[in-house]
C-alpha positions in Angstrom: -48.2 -14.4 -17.6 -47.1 -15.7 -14.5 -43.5 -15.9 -12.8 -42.8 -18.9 -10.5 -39.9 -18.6 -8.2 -38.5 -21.7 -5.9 -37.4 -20.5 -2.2 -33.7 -19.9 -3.0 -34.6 -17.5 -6.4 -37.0 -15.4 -3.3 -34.3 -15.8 -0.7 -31.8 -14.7 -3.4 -34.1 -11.6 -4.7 -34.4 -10.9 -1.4 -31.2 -9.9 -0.3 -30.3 -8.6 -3.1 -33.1 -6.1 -2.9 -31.9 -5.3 0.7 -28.5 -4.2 -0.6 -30.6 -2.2 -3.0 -32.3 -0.8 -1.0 -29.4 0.4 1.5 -28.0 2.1 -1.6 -31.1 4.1 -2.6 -31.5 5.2 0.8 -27.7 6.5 0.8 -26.5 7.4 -2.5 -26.4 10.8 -3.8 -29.4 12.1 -6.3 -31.1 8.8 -5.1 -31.6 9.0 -1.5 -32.4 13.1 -1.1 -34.7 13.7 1.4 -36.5 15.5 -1.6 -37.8 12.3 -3.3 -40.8 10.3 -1.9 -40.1 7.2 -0.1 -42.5 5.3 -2.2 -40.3 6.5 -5.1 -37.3 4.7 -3.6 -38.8 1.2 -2.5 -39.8 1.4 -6.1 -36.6 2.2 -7.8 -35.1 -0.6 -5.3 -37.2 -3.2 -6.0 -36.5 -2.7 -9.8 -32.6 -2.3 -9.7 -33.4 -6.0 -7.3 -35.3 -7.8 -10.2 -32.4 -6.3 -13.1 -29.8 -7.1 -10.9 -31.0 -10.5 -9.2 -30.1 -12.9 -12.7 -26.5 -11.6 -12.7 -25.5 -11.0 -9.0 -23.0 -13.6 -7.6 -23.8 -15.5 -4.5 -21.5 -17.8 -2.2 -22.6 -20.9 -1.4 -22.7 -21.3 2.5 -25.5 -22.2 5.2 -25.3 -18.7 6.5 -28.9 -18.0 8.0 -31.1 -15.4 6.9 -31.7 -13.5 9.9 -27.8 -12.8 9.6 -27.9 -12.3 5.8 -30.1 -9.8 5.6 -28.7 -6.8 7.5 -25.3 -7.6 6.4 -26.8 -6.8 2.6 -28.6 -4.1 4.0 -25.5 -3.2 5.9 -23.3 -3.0 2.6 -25.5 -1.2 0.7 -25.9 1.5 2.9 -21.8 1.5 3.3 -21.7 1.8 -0.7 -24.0 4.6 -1.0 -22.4 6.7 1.6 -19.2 6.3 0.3 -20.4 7.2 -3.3 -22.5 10.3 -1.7 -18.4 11.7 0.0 -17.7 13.0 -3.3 -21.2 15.2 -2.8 -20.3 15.9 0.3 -16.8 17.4 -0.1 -18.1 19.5 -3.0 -20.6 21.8 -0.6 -17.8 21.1 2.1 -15.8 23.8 -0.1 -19.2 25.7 0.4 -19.1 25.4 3.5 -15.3 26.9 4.0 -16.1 29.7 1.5 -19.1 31.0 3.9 -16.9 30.9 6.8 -14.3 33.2 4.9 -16.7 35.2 3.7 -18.2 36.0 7.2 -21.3 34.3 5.9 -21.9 32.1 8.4 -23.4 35.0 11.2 -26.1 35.7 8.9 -26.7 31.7 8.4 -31.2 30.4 7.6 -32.5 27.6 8.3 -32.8 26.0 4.0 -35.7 23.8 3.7 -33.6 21.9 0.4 -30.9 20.9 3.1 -33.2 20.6 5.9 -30.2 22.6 8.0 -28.6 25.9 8.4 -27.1 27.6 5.7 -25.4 30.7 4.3 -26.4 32.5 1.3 -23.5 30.5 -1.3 -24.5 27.0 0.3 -27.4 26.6 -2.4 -25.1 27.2 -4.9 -22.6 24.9 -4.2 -25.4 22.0 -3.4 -27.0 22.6 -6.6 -23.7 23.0 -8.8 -22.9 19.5 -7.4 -26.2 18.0 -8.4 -26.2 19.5 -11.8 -22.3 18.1 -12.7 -23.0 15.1 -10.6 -26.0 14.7 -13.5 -23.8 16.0 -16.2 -21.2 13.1 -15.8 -23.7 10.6 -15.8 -23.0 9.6 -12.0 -26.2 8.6 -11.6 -26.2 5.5 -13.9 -22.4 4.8 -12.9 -24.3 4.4 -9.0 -26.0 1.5 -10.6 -23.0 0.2 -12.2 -21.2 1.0 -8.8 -23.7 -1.5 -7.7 -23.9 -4.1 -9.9 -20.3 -3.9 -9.5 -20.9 -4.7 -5.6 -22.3 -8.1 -6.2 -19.1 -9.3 -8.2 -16.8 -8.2 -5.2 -19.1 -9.0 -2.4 -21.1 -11.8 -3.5 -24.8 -11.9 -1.8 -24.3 -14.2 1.5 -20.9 -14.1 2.1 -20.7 -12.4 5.0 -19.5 -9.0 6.4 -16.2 -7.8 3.7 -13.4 -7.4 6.3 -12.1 -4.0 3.6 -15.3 -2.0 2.8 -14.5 -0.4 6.4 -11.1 0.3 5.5 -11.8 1.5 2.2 -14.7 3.5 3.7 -12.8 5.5 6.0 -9.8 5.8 3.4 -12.1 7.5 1.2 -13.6 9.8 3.1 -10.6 11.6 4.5 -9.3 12.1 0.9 -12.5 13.2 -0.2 -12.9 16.0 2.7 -9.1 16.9 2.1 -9.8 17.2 -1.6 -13.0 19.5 -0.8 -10.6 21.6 1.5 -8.1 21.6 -1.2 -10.7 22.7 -3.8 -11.8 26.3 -1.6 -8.0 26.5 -0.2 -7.3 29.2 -3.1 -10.1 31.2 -2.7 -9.7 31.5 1.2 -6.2 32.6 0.4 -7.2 35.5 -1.4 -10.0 36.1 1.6 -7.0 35.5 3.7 -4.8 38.2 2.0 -7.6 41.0 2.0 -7.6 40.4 6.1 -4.1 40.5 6.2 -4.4 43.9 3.8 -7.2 45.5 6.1 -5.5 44.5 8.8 -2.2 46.6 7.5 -4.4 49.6 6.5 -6.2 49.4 10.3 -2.5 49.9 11.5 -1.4 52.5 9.4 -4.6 54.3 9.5 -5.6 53.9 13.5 -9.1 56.6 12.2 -10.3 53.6 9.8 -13.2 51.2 11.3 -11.8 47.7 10.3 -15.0 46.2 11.1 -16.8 49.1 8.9 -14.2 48.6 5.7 -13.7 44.7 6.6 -16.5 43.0 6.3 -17.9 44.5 3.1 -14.3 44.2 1.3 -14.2 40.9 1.8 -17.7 40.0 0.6 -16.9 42.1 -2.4 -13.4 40.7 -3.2 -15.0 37.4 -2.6 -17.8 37.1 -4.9 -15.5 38.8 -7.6 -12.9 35.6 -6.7 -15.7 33.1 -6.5 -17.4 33.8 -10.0 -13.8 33.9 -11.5 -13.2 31.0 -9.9 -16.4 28.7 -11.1 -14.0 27.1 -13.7 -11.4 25.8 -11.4 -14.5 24.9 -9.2 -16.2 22.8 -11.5 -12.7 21.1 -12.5 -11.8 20.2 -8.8 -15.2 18.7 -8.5 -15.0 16.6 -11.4 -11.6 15.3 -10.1 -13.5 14.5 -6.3 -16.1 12.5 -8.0 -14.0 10.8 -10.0 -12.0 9.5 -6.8 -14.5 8.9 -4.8 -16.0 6.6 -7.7 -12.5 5.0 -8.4 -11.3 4.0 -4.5 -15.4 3.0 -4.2 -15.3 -0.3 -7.1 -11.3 -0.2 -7.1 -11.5 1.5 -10.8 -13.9 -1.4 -12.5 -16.4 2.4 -13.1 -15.3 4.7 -15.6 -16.0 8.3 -15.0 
């Protein structure tokens, strides 16, 4: 069996397997450093071939040469936006280990190829496992098959997927902030209580009795807390997912 294609069904594959591509590269799950790069061409190239026959193009003498990182371009913009949602989830991580005191005692973690504290892990990985529970990982492929509807391959740089970026990503950090606020008001309330025992009792080492109180009253909070956790991440992965394709994905 052979497949014959004219230069406009190449040129059209083409791009469209730039904007793939982009996505791959930046999307959550997908584009961890953790997967071989040979394993993303590949999953590129076949999201290009299932998505080529129903992606929209704009008719328009637009050369290639300025077609091509636009696509590329927009994929990459999609795929970061979707991988916010991620993001703000071991954001809250991040603000936990700061409360805790965590961060002084922070390792280099060969999974996020960065430094991080002992509760990091746990928050990357309880991201990854909902973000797979919710089936996030095939509505990335509707996200973009969804793309090619809105931004039809060729038609140029979208003057609001800048705006819509940068919309999304302030809400999604203030929702991850949100999501670890009431744990660091408990941490919050055990300084303020040590703090009131230091001054009543001048013969107690705060930095003794501190620390280890507020490790201890955290990871009572934190596992009580897991519920409420997964429930605020589920509500910042649907957002990011809804402002990313304007609602068209259902979550």
């Amino acid at each position: 069996m052979t497949v014959t294609l004219t230069g406009g069904q190449a040129t059209m594959l083409f791009l469209v397997m730039l904007r793939s591509l982009g996505l791959v590269f930046t999307a959550p799950i997908f584009g961890h450093h953790s997967v071989p790069t040979l394993v993303k061409y590949g999953l590129a190239c076949a999201l290009a071939i299932a998505l080529a026959k129903t992606a929209g193009a704009t008719a328009g003498s637009m050369p290639l040469i300025m077609a091509a990182p636009i696509e590329l371009i927009i994929g990459m913009a999609l795929g970061f936006i979707l991988s916010m949602g991620f993001s703000a989830v071991e954001l809250a991580g991040h603000v936990l280990s700061i409360q805790l005191g965590l961060s002084l005692a922070a390792v280099f973690s060969p999974t996020q190829e960065e430094s991080s504290t002992a509760i990091d892990p746990f928050f990357s990985v309880m991201a990854g496992l909902l973000f797979l529970a919710m089936n996030l990982h095939l509505a990335v492929v509707q996200a973009l098959a969804h793309s090619f509807a809105v931004y039809p391959v060729g038609g140029g740089w979208p003057a609001d997927i800048a705006l819509t970026g940068t919309h999304t990503i302030s809400l999604a950090i203030e929702l991850g902030v949100r999501v670890a606020l009431p744990i660091s008001l408990v941490l919050l309330l055990t300084e303020l209580s040590v703090a009131m025992l230091a001054r009543a009792i001048p013969q107690i080492n705060v930095f003794i009795l501190g620390m280890p109180l507020k490790l201890l009253v955290g990871v009572a909070v934190l596992g009580a807390a897991i519920p409420s956790l997964i429930t605020g991440a589920e509500s910042i992965y649907r957002f990011v997912f809804d402002a990313a394709t304007g609602g068209a994905i259902s979550t």
